[in-house]
Phi, psi and omega in degrees: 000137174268126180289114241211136163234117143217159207260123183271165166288305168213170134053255186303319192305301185296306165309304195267013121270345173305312195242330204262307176304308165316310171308275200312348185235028175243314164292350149278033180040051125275149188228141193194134205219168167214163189200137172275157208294161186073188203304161170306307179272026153229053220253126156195175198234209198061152179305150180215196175303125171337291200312327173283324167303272160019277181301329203260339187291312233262292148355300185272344184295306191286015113020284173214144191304351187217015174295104140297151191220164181216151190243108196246098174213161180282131177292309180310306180316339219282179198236173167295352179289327162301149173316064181120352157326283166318309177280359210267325164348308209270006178250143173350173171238344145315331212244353169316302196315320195284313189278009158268313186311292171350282173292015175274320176293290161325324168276342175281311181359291179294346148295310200232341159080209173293359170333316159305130183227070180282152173226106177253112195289149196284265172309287149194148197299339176298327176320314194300329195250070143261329169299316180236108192291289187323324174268354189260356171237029125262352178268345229231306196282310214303325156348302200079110190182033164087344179272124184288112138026287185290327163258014161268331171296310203292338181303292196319320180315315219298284143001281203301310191314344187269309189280024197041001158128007198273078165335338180278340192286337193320157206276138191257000156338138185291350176265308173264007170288179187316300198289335177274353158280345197258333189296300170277009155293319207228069218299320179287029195289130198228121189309308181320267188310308171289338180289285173338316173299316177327275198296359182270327183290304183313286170102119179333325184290321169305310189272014169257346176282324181278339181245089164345278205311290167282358172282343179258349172259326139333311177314310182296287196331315187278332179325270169331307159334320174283271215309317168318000000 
């Protein structure tokens, strides 16, 4: 089995690789857990500077000798002190997430070899629950909670469609990024907790099809797995 840490951003990240993502990769001979940055009884999550990420990545790795380790975080947030952060404005902005991760691969290399696996969602992790508008404003209503179904699909539709159907593209605005388009659809909306329900109904094949970012950082994963 390949032994997998990877250090979230936040939560919900940690929750949908801690339950839906473990299962599904444990039957790819991975065993893969996530965890947040700092001490044990001080764990919190959101972004900070490279260099902390950095040390803790670098920390967990050596930890144990044949432990891969990951970084699961939003290209927006990151501040310039990330690898490639700075150059990444000038490339497409589908092609950003990918072209951080590249450098992200480079600056561990001497530490950690192929051991790194980063993964930068273009935006926010909420685009998965965007692939699929119809399970995702029925796993949502079914709660309960006076909002129809049908005319919560039609928003989300709506939404994907100003993106051409690309969900990572959704707009990263402090107004319009994901989770804040779904808060005001949806005033009880709870990131933790519905991201998990979303992706566990929507279901990993799907959301690798509608999501670049994670369909190419399961491939690595699984690549490294074979080779193990």
């Amino acid at each position: 089995m390949l032994d997998v840490l990877v250090l979230c951003e936040g939560q919900t990240e940690r929750e949908f690789c801690n339950g839906l993502l473990g299962t599904y990769l444990s039957e790819r001979c991975i065993a893969l857990r996530a965890t947040l940055r700092g001490k044990p009884q001080r764990k919190h999550g959101g972004m900070c500077q490279w260099d902390a990420y950095e040390r803790e990545l670098t920390r967990l790795a050596k930890e144990h000798a044949d432990r891969h380790v990951a970084a699961m975080v939003d290209y927006y947030k990151m501040d310039k002190t990330w690898p490639g952060r700075r150059e990444a404005p000038s490339q497409q902005a589908a092609e950003r997430g990918l072209f951080v991760e590249n450098y992200l691969r480079q600056a561990m290399m001497p530490e950690l070899g192929p051991r790194f696996h980063p993964c930068v969602a273009l935006h926010e992790f909420e685009s998965l629950m965007f692939v699929s508008p119809d399970v995702t404003a029925d796993t949502i209503t079914h709660v309960g909670s006076g909002i129809s179904s049908i005319a919560l699909a039609e928003k989300l539709t709506a939404i994907v469609a100003e993106c051409a159907g690309a969900v990572e593209l959704i707009d990263d605005s402090q107004d319009n990024a994901p989770s804040k388009r779904l808060q005001r659809l949806v005033p009880y909306y709870d990131k933790v907790a519905f991201g998990t329900l979303v992706a566990k109904a929507v279901g990993i094949d799907k959301l690798r099809r509608g999501c670049p970012w994670l369909d190419r950082w399961l491939e690595g994963l699984e690549r490294s797995a074979v080779k193990s």
